[in-house]
C-alpha positions in Angstrom: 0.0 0.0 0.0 1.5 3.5 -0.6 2.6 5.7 2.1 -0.5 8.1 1.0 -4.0 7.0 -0.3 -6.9 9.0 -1.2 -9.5 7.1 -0.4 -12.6 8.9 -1.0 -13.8 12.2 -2.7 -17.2 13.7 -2.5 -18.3 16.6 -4.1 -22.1 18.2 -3.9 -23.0 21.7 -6.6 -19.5 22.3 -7.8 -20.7 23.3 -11.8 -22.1 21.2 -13.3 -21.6 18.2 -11.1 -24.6 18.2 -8.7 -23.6 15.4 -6.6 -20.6 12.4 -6.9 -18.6 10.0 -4.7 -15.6 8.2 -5.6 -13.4 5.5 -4.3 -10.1 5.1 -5.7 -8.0 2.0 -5.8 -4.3 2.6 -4.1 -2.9 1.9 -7.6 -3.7 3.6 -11.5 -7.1 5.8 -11.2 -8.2 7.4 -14.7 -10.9 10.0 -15.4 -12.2 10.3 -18.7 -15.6 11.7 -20.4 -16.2 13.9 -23.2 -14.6 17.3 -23.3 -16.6 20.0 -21.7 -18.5 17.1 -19.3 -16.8 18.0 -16.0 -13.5 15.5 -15.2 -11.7 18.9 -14.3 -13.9 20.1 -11.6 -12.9 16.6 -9.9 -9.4 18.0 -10.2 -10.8 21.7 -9.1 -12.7 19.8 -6.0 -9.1 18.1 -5.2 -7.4 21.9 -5.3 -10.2 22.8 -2.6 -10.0 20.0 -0.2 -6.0 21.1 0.4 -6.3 25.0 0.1 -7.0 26.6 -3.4 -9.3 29.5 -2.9 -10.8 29.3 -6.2 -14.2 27.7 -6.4 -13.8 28.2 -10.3 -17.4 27.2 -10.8 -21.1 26.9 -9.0 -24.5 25.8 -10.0 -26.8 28.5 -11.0 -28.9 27.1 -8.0 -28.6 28.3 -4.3 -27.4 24.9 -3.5 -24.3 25.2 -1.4 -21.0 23.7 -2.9 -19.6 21.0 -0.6 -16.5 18.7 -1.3 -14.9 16.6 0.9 -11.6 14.3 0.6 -10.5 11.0 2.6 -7.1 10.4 2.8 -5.1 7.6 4.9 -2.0 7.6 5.4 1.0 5.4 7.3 -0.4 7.5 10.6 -4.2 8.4 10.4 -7.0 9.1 8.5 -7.5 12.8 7.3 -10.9 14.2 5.8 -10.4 17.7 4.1 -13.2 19.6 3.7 -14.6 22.8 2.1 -18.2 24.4 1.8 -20.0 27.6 0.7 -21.7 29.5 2.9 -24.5 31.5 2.0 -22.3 34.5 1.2 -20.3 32.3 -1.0 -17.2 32.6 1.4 -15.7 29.0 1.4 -15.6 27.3 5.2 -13.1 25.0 5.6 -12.3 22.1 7.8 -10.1 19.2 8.9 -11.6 15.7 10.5 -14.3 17.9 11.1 -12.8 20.9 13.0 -12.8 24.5 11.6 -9.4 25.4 10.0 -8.1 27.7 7.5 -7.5 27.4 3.6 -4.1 27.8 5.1 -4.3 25.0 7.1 -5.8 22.6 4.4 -3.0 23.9 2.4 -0.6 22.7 4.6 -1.9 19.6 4.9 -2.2 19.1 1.6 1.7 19.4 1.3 2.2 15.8 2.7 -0.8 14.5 1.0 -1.5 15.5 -2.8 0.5 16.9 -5.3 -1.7 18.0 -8.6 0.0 18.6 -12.4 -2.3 19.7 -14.7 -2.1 22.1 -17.8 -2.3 25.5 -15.2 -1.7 24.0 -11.8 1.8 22.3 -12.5 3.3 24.0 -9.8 6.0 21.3 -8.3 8.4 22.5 -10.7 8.0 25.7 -10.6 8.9 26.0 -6.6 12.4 26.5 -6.2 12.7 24.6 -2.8 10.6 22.1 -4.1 12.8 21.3 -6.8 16.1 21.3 -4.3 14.2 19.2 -2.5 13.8 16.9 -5.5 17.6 17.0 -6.3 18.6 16.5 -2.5 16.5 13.6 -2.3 17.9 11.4 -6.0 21.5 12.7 -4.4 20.9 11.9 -1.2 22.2 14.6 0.2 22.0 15.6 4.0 22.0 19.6 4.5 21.0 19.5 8.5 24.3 20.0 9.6 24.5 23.2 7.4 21.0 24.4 8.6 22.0 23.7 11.9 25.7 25.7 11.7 24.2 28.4 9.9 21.4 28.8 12.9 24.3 28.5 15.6 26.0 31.5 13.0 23.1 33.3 13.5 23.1 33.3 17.2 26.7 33.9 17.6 25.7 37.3 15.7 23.4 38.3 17.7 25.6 37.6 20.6 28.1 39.8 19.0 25.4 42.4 17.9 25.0 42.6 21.8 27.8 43.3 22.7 28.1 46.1 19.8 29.1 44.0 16.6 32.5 44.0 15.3 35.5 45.6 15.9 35.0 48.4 14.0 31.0 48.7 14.7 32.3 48.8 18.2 34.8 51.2 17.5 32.4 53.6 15.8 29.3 53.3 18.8 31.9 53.8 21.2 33.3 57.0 19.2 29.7 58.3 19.0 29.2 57.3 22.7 31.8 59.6 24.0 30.9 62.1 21.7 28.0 62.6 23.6 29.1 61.9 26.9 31.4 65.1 26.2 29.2 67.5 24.8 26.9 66.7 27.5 29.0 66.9 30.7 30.3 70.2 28.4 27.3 72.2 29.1 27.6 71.4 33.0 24.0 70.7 34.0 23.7 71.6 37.8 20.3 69.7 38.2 17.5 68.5 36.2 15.2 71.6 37.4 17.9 73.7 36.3 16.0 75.0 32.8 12.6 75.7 35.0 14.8 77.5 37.5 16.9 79.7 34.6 13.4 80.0 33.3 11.4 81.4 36.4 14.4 83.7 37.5 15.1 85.6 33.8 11.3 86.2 33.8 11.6 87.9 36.7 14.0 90.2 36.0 12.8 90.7 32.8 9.6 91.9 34.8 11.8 93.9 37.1 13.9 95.7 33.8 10.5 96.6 32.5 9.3 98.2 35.5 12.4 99.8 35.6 12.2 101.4 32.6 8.7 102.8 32.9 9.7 104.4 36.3 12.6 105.9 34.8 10.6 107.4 31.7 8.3 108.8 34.5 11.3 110.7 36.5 12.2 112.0 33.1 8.9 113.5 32.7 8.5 114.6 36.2 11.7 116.1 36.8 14.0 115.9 33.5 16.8 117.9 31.9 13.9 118.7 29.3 12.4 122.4 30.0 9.6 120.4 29.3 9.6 118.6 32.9 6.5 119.0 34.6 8.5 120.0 38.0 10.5 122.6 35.9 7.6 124.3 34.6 5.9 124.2 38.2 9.4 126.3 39.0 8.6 128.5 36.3 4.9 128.9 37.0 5.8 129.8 40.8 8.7 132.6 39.5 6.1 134.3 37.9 3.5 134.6 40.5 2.7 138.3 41.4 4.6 139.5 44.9 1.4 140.4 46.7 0.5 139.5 50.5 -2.0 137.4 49.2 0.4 135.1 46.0 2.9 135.1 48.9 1.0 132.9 51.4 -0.5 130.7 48.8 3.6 130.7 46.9 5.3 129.9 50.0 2.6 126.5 50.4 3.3 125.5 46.2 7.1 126.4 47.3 7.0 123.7 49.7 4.8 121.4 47.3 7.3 121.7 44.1 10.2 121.1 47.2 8.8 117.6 48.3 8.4 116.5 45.1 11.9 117.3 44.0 12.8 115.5 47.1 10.4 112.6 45.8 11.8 112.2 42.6 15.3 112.6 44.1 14.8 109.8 45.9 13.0 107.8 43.4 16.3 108.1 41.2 18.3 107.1 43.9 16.8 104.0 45.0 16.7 103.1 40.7 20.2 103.5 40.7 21.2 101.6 43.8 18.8 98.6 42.8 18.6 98.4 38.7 18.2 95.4 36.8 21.0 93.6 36.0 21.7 93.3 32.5 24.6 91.2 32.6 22.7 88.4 34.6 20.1 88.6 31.9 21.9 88.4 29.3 24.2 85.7 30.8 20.9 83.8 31.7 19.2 84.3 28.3 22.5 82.1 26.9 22.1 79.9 29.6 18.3 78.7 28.6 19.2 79.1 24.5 22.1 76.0 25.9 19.8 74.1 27.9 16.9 74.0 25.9 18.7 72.9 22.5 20.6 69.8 24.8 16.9 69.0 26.1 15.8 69.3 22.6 19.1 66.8 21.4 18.2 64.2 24.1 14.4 64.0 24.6 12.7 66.6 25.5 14.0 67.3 29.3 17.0 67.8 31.1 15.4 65.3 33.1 15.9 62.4 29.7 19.5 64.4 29.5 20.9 63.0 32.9 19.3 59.8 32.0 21.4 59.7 28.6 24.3 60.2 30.5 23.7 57.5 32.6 23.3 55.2 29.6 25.6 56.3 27.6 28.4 56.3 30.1 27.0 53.0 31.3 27.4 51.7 27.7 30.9 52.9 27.4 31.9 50.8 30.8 30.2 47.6 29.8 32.1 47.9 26.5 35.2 48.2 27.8 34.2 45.5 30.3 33.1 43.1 27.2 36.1 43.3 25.3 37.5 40.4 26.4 34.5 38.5 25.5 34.1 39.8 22.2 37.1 38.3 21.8 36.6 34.8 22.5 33.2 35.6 20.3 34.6 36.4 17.3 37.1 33.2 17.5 33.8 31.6 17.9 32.3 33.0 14.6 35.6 32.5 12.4 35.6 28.9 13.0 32.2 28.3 12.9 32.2 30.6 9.5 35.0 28.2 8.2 33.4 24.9 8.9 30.1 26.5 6.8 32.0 27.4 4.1 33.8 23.5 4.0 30.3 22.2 4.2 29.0 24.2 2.1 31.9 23.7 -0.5 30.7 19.7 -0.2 27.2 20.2 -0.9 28.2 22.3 -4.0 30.2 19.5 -5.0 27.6 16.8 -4.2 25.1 18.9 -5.9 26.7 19.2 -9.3 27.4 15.3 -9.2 24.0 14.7 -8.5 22.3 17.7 -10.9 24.5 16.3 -13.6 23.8 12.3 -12.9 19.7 13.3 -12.9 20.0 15.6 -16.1 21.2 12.0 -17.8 18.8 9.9 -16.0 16.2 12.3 -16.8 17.4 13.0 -20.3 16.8 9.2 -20.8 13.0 9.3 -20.3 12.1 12.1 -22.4 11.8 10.2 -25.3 8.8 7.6 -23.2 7.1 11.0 -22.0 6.4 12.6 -25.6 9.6 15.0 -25.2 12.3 13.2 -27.4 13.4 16.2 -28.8 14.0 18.1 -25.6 16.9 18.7 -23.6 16.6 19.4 -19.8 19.5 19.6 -17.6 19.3 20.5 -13.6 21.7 23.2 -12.9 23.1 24.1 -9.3 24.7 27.5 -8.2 25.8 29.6 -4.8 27.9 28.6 -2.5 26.2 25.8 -1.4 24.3 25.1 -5.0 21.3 25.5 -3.0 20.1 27.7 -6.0 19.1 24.8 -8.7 17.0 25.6 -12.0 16.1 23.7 -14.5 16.9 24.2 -17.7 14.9 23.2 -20.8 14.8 23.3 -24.4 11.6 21.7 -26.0 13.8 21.4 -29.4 16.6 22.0 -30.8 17.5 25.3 -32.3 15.3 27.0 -29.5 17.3 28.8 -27.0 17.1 27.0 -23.6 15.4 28.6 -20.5 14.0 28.2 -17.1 11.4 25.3 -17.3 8.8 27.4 -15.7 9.1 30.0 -17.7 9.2 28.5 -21.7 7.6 25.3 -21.0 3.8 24.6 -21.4 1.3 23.0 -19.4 1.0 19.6 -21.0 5.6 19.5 -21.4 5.9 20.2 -17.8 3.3 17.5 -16.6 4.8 15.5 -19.0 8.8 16.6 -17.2 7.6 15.7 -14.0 6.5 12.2 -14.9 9.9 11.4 -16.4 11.4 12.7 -13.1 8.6 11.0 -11.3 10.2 7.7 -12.6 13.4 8.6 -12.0 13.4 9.9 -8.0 12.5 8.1 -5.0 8.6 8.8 -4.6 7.7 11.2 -2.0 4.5 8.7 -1.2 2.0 11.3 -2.2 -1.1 10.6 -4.4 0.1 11.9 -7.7 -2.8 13.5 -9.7 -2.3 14.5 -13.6 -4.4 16.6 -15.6 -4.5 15.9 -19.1 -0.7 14.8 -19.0 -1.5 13.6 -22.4 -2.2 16.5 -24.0 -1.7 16.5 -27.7 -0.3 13.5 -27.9 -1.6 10.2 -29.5 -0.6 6.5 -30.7 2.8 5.1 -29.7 3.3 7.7 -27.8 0.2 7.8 -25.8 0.9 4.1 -25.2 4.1 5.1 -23.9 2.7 7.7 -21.3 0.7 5.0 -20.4 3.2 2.7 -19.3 4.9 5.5 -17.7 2.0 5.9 -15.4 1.3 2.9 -14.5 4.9 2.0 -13.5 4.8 4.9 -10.9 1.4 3.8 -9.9 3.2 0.8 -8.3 4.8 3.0 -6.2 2.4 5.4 -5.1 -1.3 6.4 -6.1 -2.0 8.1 -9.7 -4.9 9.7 -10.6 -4.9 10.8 -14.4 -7.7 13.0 -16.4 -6.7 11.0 -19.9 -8.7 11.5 -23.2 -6.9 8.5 -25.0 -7.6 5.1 -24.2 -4.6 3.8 -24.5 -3.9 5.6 -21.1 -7.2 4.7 -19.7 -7.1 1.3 -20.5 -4.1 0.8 -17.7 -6.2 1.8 -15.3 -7.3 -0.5 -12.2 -10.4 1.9 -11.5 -12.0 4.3 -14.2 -14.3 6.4 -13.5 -16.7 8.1 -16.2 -18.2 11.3 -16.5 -21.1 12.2 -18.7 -22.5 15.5 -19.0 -26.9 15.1 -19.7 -28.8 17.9 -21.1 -31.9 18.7 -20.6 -34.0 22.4 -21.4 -33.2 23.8 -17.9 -29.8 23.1 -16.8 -26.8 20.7 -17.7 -26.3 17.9 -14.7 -22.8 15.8 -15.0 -22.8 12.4 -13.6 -20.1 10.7 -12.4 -20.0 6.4 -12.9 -17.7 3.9 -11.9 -17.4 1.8 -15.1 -16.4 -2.0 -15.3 -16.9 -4.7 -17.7 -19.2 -4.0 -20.7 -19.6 -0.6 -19.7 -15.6 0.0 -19.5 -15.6 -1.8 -22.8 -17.8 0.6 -24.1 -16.1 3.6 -22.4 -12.3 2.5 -24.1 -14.4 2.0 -27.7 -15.8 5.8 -27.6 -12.5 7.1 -26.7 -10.6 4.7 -29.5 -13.0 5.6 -32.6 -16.5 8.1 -30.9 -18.9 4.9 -31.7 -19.6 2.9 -28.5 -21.6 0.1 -29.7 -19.6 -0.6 -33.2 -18.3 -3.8 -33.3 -15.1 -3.6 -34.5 -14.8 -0.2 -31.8 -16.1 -2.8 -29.3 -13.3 -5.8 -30.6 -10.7 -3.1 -30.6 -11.4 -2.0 -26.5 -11.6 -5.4 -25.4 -8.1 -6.5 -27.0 -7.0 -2.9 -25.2 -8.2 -3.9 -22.4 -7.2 -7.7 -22.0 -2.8 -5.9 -23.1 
């Protein structure tokens, strides 16, 4: 029994197929029908069991689309499942517990692999196809993997303790470049700004006031003739000399006397007490410093003291880790030359085994359709984990990346000659019209070629040509009925007459002529 079986598949309103349930032998499966009757949404119901998010068709009734896949493999049974809901979002489960298309995909890693004319995709996946070489070569990377993880965590032990040499060297430059231009500006505490702040806008206050009591001496009592005091002097010179002026001059006298003294005074106490320029000024440079360090380091002089911490901090530990960096990078040089050695072997192993599959390989193109082709594996980087394949459908056409110049039907048809050439990975194996354009010997030979890997693990093949179909252990029909309302596929195990009749309307389009019906049964009995 192979390592993976699919066991059963059910599938309810997908297109055209309202309702269908197959079993599949562990061996050579075929599909087959006309064209147009619906053997590719069996494929598309496949692709939705393990992940696709394309529902690529639905019935034109509200009927929900439900599918639903059995497999069994060497450890358990697994039933992948999808189905519409009413706002057409696909649900999807596995044994019966919501999941994720993602999770079905995953699954459906270890399970199916599907090449068809547009879903081909094995060899289009780089890894995939490293994968494939690794395993004909049998070639080992772990111990690679598992030196280039312990590389990894050797530089982030180093990253830790500031990287190389010269990333050291320049964090440690940086470092103490501001360490000095902080400690430079002499911060006395981290209120220091709000006190610089608070005091210049008090004497700021005090200079205005200042200034306005000074412009009122002037005006009072000024050098201008225009003082008010002076022209109260002139006013009294020119009162008249009479009894009656004189009392009322002596008492204005006395009034213009005390205000002199006033004003005197006034300007005295100005003098004695002015604001102090030079401490504005000093303190106006002072806050312009501060605030542009606060500004530098986050916000505060509070966040500038806590810099310095850090960075001063930093530059101890450094020195402090030297000696360990040390012993770190001796670490990462050897561990950096045993990855190159290994990965110098794996190059080599690589090439040996690229270039032994490209002949292996090269020999089976002529049994898949291909004899005109050339294909060669081809390895490169350090460790030839990069691999391509190259391929050239025939000669006199430049060769090119196999994904990228080779069709549907030739890469299906590439991956079956490399099926039969690699150790199977025990999934089920489903092809989509591998025989595409193809016919006679050569379909007999893509026959054979399918059911020798269908002794090694499951195939299911979508086959117009009975040649192909008439390998098959199980065969399954499907026939597309009309009617005035709606077109209803039907899917049939055939066996016996019916197969008979199946094989003789793929061999000639007549399944009840004779010699049609002669011709299958010979087919069938090869």
């Amino acid at each position: 029994m192979p390592k993976t079986q699919l066991v059963e598949l059910q599938v309810e309103n997908l297109g055209v197929i309202a309702s269908a349930h197959l079993e599949f032998d562990e061996g050579f499966n075929v599909l087959t029908g006309e064209t147009g009757a619906g053997k590719t949404l069996l494929v598309g119901a496949l692709s939705l069991c393990t992940g696709s998010s394309e529902a690529r068709y639905r019935r034109e009734s509200d009927a929900n689309v439900r599918v639903s896949a059995i497999f069994v493999t060497d450890e358990e049974e697994q039933v992948l499942s999808r189905e519409s809901s009413a706002t057409g979002r696909l649900r999807a489960s596995k044994n019966g517990l919501a999941t994720s298309s993602e999770g079905l995909r995953a699954a459906g890693e270890d399970l199916l692999v599907i090449h068809g004319q547009h879903d081909s995709l094995r060899l289009k996946n780089r890894s995939q196809v490293l994968k494939i070489l690794d395993e004909f070569g049998g070639i080992d990377d772990s111990e690679l993997r598992r030196r280039r993880q312990e590389l990894s965590r050797r530089y982030a032990d180093r990253d830790s303790l500031g990287g190389d040499a010269g990333a050291r060297a320049r964090e440690l430059d940086f470092a103490q470049f501001q360490i000095d231009e902080i400690q430079a500006v002499g911060i006395n505490s981290s209120n220091e700004l709000d006190e610089s702040l608070e005091e210049l806008q008090g004497l700021s206050e005090l200079r205005d006031d200042y200034e306005g009591l000074l412009s009122a001496i002037e005006v009072l009592d000024g050098d201008s003739d225009d003082a008010i005091l002076s022209q109260f002097a002139r006013v009294l010179t020119g009162l008249p000399k009479g009894t009656l002026a004189s009392d009322f001059g002596a008492s204005l006298a006395a009034s213009l006397a005390s205000a002199r003294e006033t004003v005197h005074d006034l300007r005295s106490s100005i003098n004695e007490s002015g604001a102090d320029e030079e401490r504005i000024v000093v303190l106006e440079d002072r806050v312009g410093v501060l605030r542009a360090l606060a500004r530098k380091y986050g916000g505060t002089l509070e966040t500038v003291l806590d810099n310095l911490k850090e960075l001063t901090s930093l530059v101890d530990r450094r020195s402090n880790e030297e000696q360990s960096l040390e012993a770190l990078e001796l670490q990462i040089l050897e561990i950096e030359q045993i990855e190159r050695n290994l990965s110098a072997v794996l190059l080599s192993q690589r090439e040996v085994a690229a270039a032994k599959l490209s002949e292996r390989i090269g020999a089976q193109l002529g049994r898949v359709a291909l004899g005109n082709a050339e294909l060669t594996f081809e390895v490169s980087g350090s460790d030839g984990s990069g691999v391509s394949i190259q391929f050239r459908a025939n000669p006199g056409r430049p060769a090119g990346d196999l994904s990228e110049v080779a069709s549907g039907g030739e890469l299906s048809r590439v991956l079956l000659a490399l099926s039969l050439e690699t150790v199977g990975d025990g999934l089920v194996a489903v092809f989509d019209e591998v025989d595409a354009g193809i016919g006679g010997a050569v379909a007999q030979q893509i026959g054979e070629c399918l059911a020798e890997l269908a002794t090694r693990q499951q195939v299911i093949v979508v086959t117009h040509l009975a040649s192909i179909a008439a390998r098959a252990k199980r065969h399954y029909v499907v026939e597309k009925l009309q009617s005035d309302d709606e077109s209803v596929a039907t899917v049939q195990l055939v066996d016996g007459d019916a197969r008979v009749r199946e094989i003789a309307r793929m061999l000639t389009g007549d399944a009840n002529s004779d010699e049609a019906l002669a011709l299958a049964r010979t087919l069938l009995s090869s």
